[in-house]
C-alpha positions in Angstrom: 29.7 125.1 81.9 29.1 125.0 85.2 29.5 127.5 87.7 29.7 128.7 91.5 27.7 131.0 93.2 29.1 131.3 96.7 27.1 133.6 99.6 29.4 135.4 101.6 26.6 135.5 104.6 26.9 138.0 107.3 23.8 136.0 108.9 25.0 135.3 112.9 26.3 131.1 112.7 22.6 130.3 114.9 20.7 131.3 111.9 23.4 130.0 108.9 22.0 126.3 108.8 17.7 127.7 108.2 19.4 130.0 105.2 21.6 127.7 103.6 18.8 124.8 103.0 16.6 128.3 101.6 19.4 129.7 99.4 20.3 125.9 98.4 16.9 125.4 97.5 15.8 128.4 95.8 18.9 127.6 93.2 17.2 125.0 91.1 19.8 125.5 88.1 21.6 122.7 87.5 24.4 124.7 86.1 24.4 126.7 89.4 25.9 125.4 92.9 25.2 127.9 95.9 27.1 127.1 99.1 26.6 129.3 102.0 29.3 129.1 104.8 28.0 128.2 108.2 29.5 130.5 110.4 33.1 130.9 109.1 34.5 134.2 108.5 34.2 134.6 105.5 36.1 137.8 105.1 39.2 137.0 106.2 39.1 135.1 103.1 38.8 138.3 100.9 43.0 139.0 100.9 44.7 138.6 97.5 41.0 138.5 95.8 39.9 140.7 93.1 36.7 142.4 93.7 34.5 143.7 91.1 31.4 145.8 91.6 27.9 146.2 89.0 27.0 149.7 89.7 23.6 150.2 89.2 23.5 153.9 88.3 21.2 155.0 90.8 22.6 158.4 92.6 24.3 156.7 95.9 25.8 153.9 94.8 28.7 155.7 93.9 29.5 157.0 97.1 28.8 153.5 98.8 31.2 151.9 96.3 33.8 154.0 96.5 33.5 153.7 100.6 34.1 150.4 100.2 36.7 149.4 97.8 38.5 152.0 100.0 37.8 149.2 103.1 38.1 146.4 101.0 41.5 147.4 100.0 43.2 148.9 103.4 41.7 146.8 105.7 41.0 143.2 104.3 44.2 143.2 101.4 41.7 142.9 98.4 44.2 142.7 95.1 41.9 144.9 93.3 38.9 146.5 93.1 36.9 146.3 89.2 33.6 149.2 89.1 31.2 149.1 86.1 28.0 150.6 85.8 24.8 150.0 83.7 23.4 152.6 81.5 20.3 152.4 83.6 19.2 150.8 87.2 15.8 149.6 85.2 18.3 147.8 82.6 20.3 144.7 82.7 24.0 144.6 82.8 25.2 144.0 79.4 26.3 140.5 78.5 30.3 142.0 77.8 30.2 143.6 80.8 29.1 140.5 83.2 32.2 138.5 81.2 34.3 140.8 81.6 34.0 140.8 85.5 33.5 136.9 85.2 36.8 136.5 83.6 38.8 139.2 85.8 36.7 139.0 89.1 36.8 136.4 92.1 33.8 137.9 93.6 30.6 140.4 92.0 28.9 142.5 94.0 25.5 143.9 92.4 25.1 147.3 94.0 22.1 149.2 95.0 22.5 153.2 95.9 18.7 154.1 97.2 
């Protein structure tokens, strides 16, 4: 099965073409694909999508998450927002829950609360 991992880079369009040869390189799957867009908005593209969220249980990520799939929602017309949290930041996401968001998700967006 092949799959896509696509960057949605916030990296200035002068700097997109020195990240995109180091993010294409650095994914030497061949089951992976990473594309990084070269100075398109990318989040004008985020309207209709279903977001989901890996919540990493460490003690801010909450409030981050919740600030925005509030943003995501009102201001860029995101379907849906999908949060999930680990037992534990020091543990990976279980195998259920990563399928879960793969099946019902259009983008996954590992969080970080420190």
């Amino acid at each position: 099965m092949s799959k896509l991992i696509q960057l949605f880079n916030p990296t200035p369009a002068w700097m997109a073409p020195a990240l995109a040869s180091e993010h294409t390189q650095a994914c030497d799957d061949s089951s992976l694909l990473a594309s990084v867009s070269q100075g398109e908005n990318q989040v004008s593209r985020l309207a209709g999508m279903v977001v989901g969220f890996i919540d990493n249980a460490k003690p801010n990520f909450r409030f981050l998450v919740d600030d925005l799939s509030s943003i995501l929602t009102a201001h860029y017309r995101v379907a849906q927002v999908h949060i999930r949290q680990k037992r534990a930041a020091s543990l990976a996401a279980p195998d259920a829950m990563l399928q879960e968001l793969l099946a019902s998700c259009d983008l996954v967006i590992a969080g970080s609360g420190d």
